[in-house]
BAFI-3210 file (N, C-alpha, C; in Angstrom, 3 decimals, decimal comma, padded with zeros to 6 digits):
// residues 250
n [1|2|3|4|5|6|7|8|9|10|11|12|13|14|15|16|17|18|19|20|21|22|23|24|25|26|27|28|29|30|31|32|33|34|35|36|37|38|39|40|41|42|43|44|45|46|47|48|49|50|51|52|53|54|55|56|57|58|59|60|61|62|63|64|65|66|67|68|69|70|71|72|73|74|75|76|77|78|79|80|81|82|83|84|85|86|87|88|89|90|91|92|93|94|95|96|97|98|99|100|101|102|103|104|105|106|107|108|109|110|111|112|113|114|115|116|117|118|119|120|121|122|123|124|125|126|127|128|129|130|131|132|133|134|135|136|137|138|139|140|141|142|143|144|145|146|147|148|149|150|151|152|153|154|155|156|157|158|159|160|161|162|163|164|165|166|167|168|169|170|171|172|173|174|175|176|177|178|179|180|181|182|183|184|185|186|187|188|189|190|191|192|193|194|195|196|197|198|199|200|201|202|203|204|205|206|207|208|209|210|211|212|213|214|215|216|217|218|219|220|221|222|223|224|225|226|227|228|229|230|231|232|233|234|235|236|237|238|239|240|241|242|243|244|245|246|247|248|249|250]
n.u [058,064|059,226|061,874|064,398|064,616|066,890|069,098|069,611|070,028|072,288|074,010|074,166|075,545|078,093|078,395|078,712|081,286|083,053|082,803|084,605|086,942|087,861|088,666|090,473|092,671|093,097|094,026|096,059|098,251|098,202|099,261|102,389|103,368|103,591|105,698|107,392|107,734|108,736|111,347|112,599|114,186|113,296|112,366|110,934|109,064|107,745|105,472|104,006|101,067|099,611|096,655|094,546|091,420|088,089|085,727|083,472|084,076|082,205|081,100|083,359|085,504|088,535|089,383|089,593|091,601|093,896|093,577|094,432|097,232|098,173|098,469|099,773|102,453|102,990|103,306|105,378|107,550|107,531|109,000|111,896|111,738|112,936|113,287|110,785|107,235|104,594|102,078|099,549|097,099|095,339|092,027|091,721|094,003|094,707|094,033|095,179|098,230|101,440|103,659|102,300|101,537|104,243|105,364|103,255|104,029|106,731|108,856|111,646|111,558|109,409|109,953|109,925|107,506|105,289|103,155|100,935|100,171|097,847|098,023|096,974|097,491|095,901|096,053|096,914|097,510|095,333|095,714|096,586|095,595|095,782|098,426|100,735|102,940|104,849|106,620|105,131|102,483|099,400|098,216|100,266|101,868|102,842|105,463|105,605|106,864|105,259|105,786|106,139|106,073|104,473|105,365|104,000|104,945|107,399|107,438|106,550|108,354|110,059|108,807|108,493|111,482|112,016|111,267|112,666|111,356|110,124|107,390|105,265|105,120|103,345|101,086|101,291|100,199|100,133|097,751|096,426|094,305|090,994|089,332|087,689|088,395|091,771|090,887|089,954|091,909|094,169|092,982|092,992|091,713|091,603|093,643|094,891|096,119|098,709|101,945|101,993|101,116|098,891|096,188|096,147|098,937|100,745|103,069|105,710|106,809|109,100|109,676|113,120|113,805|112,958|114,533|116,952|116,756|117,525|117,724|117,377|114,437|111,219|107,864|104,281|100,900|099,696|097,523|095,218|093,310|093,766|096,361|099,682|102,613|106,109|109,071|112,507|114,275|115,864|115,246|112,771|113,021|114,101|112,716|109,869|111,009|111,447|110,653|112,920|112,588|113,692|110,851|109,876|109,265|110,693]
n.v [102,930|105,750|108,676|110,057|112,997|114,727|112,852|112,594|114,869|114,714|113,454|114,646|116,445|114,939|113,820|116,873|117,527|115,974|115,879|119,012|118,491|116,456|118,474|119,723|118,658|117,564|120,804|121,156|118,677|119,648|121,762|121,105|119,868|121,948|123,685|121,680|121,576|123,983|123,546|121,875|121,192|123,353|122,072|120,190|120,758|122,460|120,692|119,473|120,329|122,163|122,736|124,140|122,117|124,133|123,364|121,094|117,581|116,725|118,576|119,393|117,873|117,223|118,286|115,463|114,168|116,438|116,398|113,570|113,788|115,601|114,895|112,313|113,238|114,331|112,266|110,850|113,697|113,959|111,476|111,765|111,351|112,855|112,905|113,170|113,040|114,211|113,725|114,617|112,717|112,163|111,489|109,334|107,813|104,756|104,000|104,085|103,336|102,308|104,004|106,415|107,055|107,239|109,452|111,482|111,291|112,099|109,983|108,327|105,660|103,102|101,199|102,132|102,797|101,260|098,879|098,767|095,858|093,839|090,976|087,720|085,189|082,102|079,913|080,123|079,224|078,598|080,464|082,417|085,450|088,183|090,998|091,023|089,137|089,930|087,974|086,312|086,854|087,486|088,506|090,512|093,627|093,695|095,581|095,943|096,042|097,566|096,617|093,915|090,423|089,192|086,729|084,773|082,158|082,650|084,256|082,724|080,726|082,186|082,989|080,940|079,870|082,061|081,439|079,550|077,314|076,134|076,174|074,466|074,406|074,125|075,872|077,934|079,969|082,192|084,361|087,007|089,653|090,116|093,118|094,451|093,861|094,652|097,477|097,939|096,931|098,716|101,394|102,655|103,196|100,483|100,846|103,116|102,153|102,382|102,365|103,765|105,201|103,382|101,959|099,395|097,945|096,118|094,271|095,008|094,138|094,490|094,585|092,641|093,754|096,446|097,801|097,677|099,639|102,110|105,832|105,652|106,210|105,809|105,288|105,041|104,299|106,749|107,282|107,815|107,301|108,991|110,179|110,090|109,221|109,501|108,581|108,489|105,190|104,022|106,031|104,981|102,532|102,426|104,323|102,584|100,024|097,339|093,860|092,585|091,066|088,786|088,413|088,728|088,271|089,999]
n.w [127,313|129,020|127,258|129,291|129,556|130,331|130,187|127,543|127,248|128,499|126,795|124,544|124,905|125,726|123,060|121,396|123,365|122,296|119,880|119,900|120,952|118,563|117,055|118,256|118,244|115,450|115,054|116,220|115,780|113,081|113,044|114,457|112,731|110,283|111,808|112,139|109,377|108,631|109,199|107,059|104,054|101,285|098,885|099,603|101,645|100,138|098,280|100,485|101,309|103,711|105,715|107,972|108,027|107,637|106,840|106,529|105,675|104,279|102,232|101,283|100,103|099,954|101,818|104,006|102,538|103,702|105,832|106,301|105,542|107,089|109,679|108,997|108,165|110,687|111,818|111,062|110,985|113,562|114,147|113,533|110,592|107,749|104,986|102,796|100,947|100,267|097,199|095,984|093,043|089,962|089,738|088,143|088,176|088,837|086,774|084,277|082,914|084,128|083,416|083,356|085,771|087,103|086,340|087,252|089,677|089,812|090,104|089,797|088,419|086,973|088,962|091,284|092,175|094,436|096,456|099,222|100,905|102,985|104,432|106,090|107,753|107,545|108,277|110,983|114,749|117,152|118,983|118,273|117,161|117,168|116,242|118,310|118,475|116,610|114,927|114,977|114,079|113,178|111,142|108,566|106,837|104,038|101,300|098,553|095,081|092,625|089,820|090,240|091,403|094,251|096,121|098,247|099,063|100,033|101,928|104,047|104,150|105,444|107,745|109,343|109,435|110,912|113,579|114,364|113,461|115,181|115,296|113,212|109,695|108,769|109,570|108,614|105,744|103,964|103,026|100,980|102,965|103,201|102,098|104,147|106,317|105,886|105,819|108,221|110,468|109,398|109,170|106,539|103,235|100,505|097,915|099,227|101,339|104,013|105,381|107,611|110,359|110,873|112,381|114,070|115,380|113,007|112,377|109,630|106,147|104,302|100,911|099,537|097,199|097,042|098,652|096,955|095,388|092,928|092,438|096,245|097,128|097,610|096,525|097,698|099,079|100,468|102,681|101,681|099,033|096,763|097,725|097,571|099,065|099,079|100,033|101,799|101,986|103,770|105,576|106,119|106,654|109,027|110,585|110,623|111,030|109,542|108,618|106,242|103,191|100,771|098,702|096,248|092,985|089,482]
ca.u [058,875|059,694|063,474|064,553|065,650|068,232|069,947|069,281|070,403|073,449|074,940|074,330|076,953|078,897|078,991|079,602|082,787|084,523|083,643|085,618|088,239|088,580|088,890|091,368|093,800|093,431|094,513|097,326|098,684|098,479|100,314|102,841|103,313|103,590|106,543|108,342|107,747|109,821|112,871|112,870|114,460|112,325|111,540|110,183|108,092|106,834|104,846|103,222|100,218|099,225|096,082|093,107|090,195|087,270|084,478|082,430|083,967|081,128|080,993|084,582|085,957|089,785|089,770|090,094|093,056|094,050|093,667|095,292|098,540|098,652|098,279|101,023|103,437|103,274|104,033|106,842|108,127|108,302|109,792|112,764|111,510|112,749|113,220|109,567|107,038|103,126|101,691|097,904|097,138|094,278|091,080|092,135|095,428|094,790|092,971|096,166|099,142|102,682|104,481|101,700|102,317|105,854|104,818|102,738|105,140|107,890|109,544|112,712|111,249|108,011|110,685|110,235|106,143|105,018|101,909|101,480|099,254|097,287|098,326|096,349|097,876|094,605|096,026|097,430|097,444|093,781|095,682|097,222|094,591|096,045|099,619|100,626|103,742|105,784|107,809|104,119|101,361|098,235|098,466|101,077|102,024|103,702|105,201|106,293|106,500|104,023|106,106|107,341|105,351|104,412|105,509|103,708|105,761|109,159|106,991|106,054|109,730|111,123|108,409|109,008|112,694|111,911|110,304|113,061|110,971|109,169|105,991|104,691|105,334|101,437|100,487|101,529|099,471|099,645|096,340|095,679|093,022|089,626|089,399|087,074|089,832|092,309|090,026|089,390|092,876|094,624|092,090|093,263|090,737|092,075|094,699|095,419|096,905|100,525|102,272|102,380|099,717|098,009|095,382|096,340|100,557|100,692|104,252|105,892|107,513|109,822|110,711|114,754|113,907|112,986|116,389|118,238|116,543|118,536|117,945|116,712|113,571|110,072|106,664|103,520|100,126|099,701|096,416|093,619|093,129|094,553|097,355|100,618|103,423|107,504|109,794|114,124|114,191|116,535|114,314|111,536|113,561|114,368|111,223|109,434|111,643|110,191|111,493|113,715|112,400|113,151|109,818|108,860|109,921|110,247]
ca.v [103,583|107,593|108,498|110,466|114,012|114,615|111,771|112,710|116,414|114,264|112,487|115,215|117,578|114,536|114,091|117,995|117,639|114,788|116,890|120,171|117,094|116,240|119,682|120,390|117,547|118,459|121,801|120,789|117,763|120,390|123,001|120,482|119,467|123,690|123,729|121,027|121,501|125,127|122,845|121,080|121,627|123,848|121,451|118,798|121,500|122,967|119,641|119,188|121,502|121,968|123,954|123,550|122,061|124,561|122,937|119,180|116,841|115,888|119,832|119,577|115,902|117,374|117,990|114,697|114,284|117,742|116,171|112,885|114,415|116,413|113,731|111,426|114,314|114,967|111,733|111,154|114,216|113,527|110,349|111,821|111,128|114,189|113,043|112,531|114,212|114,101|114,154|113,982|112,173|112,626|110,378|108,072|107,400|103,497|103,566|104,653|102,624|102,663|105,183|107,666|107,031|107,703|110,524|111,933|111,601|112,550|109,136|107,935|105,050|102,678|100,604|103,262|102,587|100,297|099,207|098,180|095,035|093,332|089,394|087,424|083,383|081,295|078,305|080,296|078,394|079,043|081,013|083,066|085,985|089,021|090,858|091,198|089,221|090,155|086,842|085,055|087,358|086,351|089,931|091,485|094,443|093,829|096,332|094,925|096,684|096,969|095,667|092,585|089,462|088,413|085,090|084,301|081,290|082,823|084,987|081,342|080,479|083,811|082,992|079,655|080,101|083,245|081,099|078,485|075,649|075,563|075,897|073,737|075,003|073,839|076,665|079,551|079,860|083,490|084,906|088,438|089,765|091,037|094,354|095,026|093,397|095,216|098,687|097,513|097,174|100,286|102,548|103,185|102,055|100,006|101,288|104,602|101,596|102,645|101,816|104,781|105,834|102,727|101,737|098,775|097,602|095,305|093,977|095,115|093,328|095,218|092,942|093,564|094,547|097,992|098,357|097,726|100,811|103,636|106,167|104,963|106,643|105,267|105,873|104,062|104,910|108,058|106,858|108,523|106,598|110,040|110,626|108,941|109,195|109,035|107,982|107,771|104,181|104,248|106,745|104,279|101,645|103,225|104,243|101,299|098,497|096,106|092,690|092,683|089,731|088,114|088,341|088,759|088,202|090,774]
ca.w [128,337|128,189|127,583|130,088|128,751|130,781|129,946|125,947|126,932|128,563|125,726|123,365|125,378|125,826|121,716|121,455|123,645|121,964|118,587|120,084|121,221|117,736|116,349|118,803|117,847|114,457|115,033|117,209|114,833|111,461|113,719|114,796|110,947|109,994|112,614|111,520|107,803|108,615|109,246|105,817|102,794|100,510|097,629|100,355|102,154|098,942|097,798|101,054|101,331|105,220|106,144|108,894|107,422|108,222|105,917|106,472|104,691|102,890|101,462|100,848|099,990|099,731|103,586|104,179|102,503|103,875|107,430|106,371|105,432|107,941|110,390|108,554|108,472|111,948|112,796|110,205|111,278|114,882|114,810|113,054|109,089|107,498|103,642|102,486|100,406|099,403|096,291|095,186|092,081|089,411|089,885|086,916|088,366|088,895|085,400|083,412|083,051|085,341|083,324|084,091|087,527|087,473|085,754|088,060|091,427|089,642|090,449|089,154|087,228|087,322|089,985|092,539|092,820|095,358|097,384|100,675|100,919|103,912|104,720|107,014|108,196|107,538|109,363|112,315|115,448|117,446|120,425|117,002|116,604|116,775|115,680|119,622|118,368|115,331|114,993|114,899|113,941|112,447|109,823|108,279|105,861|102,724|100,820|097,427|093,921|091,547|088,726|091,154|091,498|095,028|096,229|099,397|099,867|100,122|103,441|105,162|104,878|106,193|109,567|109,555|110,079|112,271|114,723|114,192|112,765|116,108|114,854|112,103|108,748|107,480|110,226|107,868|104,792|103,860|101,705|101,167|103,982|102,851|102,286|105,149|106,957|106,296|106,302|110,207|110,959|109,266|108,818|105,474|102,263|099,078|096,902|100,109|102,306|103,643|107,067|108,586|111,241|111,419|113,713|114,464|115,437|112,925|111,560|108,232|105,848|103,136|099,450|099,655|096,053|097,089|099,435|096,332|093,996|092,896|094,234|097,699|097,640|096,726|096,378|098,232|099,558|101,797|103,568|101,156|097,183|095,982|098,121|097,795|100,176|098,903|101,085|101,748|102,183|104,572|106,762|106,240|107,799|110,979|111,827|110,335|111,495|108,878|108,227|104,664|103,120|098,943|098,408|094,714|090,719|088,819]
c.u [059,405|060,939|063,103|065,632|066,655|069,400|070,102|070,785|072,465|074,414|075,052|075,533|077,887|079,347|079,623|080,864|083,522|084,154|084,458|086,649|088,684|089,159|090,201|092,606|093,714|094,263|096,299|097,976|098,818|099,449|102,162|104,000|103,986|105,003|107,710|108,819|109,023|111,235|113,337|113,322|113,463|111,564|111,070|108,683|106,988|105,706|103,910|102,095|099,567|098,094|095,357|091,597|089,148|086,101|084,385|083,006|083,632|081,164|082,114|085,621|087,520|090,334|090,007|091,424|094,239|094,600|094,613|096,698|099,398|099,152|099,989|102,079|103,877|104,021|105,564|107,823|108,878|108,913|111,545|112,830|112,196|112,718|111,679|108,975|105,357|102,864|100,044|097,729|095,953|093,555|091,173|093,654|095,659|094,436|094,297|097,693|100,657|103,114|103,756|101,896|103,265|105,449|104,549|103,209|106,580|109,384|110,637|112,133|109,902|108,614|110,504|108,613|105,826|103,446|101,956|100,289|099,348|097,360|097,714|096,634|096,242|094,769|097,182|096,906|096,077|094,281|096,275|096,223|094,932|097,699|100,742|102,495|103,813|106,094|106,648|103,222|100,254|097,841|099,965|100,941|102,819|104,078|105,890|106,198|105,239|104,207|106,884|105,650|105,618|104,588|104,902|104,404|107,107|108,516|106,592|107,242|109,858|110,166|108,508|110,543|112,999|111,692|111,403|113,040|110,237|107,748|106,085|104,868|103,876|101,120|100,731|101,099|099,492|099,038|096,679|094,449|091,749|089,572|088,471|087,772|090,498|092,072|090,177|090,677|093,976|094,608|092,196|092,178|092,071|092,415|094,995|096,157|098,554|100,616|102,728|101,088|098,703|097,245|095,792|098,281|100,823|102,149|104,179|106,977|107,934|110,522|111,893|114,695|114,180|114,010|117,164|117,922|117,844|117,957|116,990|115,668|112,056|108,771|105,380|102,506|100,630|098,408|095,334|093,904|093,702|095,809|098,006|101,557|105,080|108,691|111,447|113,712|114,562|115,984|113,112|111,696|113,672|113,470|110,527|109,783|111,077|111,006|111,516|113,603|112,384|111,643|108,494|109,803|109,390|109,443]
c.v [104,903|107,191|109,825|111,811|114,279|114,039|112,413|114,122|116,025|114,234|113,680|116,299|116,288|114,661|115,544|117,972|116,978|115,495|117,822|119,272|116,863|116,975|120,232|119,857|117,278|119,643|121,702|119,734|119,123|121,698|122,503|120,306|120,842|123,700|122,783|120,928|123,049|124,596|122,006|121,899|122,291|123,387|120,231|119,681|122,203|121,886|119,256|120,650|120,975|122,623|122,688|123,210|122,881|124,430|121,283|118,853|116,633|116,969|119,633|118,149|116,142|117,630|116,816|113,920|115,114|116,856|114,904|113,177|114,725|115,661|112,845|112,422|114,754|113,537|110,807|112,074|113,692|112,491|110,546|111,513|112,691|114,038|112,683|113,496|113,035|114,256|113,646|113,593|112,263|111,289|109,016|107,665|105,975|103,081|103,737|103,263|103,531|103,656|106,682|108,116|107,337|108,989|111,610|111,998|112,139|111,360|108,710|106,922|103,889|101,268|100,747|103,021|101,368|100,456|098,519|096,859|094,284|091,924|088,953|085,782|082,934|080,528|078,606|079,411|079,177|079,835|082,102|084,194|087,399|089,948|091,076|090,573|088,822|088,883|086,145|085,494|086,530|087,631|090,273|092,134|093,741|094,919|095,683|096,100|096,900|096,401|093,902|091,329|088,489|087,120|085,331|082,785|081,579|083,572|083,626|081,170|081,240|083,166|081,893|079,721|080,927|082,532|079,922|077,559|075,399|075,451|075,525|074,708|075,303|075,373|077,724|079,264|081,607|084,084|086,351|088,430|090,346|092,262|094,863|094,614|094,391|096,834|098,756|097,534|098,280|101,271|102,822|102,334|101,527|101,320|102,961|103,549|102,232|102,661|102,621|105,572|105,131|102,678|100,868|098,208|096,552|095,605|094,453|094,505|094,005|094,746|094,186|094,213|096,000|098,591|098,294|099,257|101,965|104,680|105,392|106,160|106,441|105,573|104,476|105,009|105,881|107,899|107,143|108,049|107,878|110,666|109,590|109,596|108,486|109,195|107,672|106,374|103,739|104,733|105,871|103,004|101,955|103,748|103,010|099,946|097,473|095,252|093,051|091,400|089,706|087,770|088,492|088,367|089,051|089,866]
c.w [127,780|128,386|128,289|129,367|129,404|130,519|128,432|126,366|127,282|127,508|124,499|123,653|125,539|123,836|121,003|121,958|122,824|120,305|118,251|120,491|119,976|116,931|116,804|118,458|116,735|114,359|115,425|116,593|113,616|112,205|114,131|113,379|110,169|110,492|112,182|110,212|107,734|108,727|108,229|104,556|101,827|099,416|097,880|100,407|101,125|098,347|099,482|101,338|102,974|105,455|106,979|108,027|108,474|107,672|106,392|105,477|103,607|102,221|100,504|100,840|100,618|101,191|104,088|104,229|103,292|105,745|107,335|106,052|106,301|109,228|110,204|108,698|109,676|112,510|112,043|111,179|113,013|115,240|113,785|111,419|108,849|106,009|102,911|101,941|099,844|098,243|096,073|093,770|091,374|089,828|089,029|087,119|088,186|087,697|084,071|083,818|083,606|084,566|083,256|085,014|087,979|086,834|086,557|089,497|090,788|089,639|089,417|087,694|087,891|088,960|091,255|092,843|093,426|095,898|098,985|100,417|102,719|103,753|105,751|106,680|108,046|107,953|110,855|113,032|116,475|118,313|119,278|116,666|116,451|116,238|117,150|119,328|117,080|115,191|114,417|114,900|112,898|111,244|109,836|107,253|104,835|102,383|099,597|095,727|092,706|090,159|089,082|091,333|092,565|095,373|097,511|099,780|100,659|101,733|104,147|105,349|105,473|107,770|109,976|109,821|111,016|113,320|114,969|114,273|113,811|116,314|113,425|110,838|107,947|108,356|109,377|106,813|104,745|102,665|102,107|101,815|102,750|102,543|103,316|106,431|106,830|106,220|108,160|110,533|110,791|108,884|107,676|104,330|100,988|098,563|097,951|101,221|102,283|105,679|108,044|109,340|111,177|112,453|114,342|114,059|114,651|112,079|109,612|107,375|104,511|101,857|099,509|097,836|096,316|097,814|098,154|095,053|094,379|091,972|095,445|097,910|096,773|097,021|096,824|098,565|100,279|102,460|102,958|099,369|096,214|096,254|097,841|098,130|099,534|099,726|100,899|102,427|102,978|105,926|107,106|107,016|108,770|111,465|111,801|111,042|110,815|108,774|106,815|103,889|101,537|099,261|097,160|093,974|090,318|087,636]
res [x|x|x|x|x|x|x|x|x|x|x|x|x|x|x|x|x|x|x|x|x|x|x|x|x|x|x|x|x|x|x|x|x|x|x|x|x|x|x|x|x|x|x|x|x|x|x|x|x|x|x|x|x|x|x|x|x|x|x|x|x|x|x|x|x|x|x|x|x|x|x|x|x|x|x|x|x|x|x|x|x|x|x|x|x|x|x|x|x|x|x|x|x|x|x|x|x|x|x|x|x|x|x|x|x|x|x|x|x|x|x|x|x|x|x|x|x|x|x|x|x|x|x|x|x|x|x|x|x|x|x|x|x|x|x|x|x|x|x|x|x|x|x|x|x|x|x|x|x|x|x|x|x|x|x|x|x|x|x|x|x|x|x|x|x|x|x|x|x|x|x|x|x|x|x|x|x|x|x|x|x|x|x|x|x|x|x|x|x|x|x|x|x|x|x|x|x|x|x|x|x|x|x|x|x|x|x|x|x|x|x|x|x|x|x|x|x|x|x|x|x|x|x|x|x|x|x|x|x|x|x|x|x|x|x|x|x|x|x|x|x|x|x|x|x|x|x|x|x|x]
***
């Protein structure tokens, strides 16, 4: 059977539009970002670098980042974030030990680094499939330290009493997701996860460790394995809204 050029000549102006669509909302997000970055303190605004990517990706890797920033910044900014700040990190960042890391953000102390991690219930209840409700999702975020040692039990109590006891306690089992899991749900890859400009609405859950640092401002993914994203803690709550949950040992 012939294809029908028309149809061909169709789809190929339809894929042209939605590429000038994405160019445009680029432009318009990093302009957005520019505008609001003029209303910040000078030694915020100075650490975020803003431009239009006008190179492929693939030519130019650092556009990516370039666009994720820009992106996160815009929507920081507009939801009232104003203490926050980017930094890119060398390729051997994960390969080096924590006081590099603090090192390299400038952070108070190796206290102040965090990650975000992907949770997925394995004995949710079968009508349980997506995060639709908070109280009783079948994912959530973590964000926990990197010198702190996850308890996933102390997160079954916390939803087990959220729910108050009305669902089964066996029903909560919380594993870390897959990583193609949680790729699929917030766009972000391993070790660039962070809970801002997800794809998908899924609940966050904050160890009260990191409410108690001093100073109140910490360091976590920024959406790209080289960016990372520091944060008033405070500001991260109020947009965030995450549940405050004992959730590790140092």
């Amino acid at each position: 059977m012939g294809v029908d050029p028309d149809s061909l000549r169709g789809r190929g102006a339809q894929m042209e539009a939605l590429a000038e669509l994405e160019r445009r909302q680029i432009q318009i997000l990093t302009r957005i970002t520019e505008l609001e970055l003029s209303h910040l303190p000078q030694h915020f605004s100075d650490s975020l670098s803003i431009s239009t990517p006008d190179e492929n990706s693939e030519t130019n890797p650092a556009n990516s980042t370039t666009t994720t920033e820009a992106r996160l910044s815009a929507i920081l900014s507009s939801n009232g974030v104003r203490d926050f700040s980017f930094k890119r990190v060398p390729s051997d960042y994960y390969d080096r030990p924590l006081e590099f890391r603090r090192d390299c953000l400038g952070a108070p102390s190796i206290d102040h680094l965090c990650k975000s991690i992907v949770l997925v219930n394995t004995q949710a209840p079968s009508n349980v499939i997506d995060c639709s409700d908070h109280n009783n999702s079948k994912y959530y975020v973590v964000v926990v330290q990197y010198v702190a040692r996850f308890n996933a039990e102390t997160v079954k109590n916390f939803l087990y009493a959220l729910n108050n006891g009305k669902i089964p306690k066996k029903k909560f089992n919380m594993r870390l997701a897959p990583e193609e899991t949680s790729l699929k749900l917030t766009g972000f890859e391993h070790n660039g996860v962070t809970c801002i400009g997800m794809k998908t609405d899924i609940p966050v859950i904050l160890d009260e460790a990191i409410v108690k640092l001093d100073p109140n401002f910490f360091w976590l993914g920024g959406g790209d394995i080289d960016l990372k994203l520091g944060i008033r803690t405070s500001e991260f709550i109020n947009f965030v809204r995450p549940f405050i949950v004992n959730c590790s040992g140092a």
